[in-house]
Structure formats: structure tokens, C-alpha cells
N, C-alpha and C positions, 0 to 999 in steps of 0.2 A: 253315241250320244243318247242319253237318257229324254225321254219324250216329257217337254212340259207337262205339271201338273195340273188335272183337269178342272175346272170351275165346277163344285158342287150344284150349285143351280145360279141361274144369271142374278150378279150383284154378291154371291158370298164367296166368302175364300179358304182356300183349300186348309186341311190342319199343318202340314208346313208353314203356308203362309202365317196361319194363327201363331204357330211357334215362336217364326221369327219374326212376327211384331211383338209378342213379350218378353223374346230375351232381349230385342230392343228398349221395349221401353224399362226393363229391366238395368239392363245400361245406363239408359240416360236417367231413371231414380237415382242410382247408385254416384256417380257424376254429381248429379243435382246435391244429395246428401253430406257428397264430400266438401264442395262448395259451401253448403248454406254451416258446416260445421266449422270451417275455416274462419266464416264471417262469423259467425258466434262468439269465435276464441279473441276475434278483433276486440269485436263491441265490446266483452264482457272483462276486457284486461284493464283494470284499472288504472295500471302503472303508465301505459301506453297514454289513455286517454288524460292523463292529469298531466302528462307530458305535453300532449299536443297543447292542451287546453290550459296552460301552466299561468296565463294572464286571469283567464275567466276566475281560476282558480284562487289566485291570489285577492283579487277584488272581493271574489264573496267571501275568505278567511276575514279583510279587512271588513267587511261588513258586518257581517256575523259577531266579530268582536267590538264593533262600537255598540250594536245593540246588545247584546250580553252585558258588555261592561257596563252600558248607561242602565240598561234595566236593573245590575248590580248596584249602582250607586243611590239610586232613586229610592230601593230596597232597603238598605244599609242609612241614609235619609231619612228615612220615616221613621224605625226602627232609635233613629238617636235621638227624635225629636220628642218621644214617649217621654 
């Protein structure tokens, strides 16, 4: 059995230990990146979200078209009244 490694001076830790807290944290980036990539692919699917959201959706088409249409008529109004 190999003799623990020694403490460089009291409060720091040996270059092992430095090692292996960065290929830890090493790890856990890599983890984290795969994660936060995943979520990304969620948010940024539009087909997904127009699904989920397929009422929200709807309403604002319906909206959007009564003021296009009416701002079209108003337009097309003025224009005949010339």
C-alpha cells in the first residue's frame, strides 16, 4: 500500500489532488453541456412548440388576421372614396 500523498503546505492540495478536481470538473462541464444542448434542441424546435402551444397559436393567427384584414379594408376604403 502506497503512503498517502503528502499536503504541500497546510490548506493546499497535492498536484493529484489538483488533477483530479479538474478532470472532475471536467466531467461535470461536459455533463452540464450535454444537458444544456439538449435543452436548446427542445426550445428551439418549432414544430414541437406550435404543437404544444397549438391553441395559443391559433388565437394569435385569428388575431393577426382580423387586423390585417381590417387594416386591409380601411386601406382599400379610403382609396375608393378618392
Amino acid at each position: 500500500m502506497s503512503p498517502a500523498p503528502r499536503q504541500i503546505a497546510s490548506g493546499q492540495r497535492t498536484p493529484q489532488e489538483i488533477r483530479a478536481s479538474i478532470e472532475s470538473n471536467r466531467m461535470q462541464l461536459g455533463e452540464a453541456i450535454a444537458q444544456l444542448r439538449a435543452e436548446v434542441t427542445v426550445a428551439t424546435d418549432w414544430r414541437r412548440q406550435i404543437e404544444a402551444h397549438k391553441k395559443q397559436v391559433l388565437i394569435g393567427a385569428a388575431v393577426a388576421g382580423f387586423v390585417i384584414g381590417g387594416g386591409l379594408a380601411i386601406i382599400t376604403r379610403r382609396r375608393g372614396n378618392r
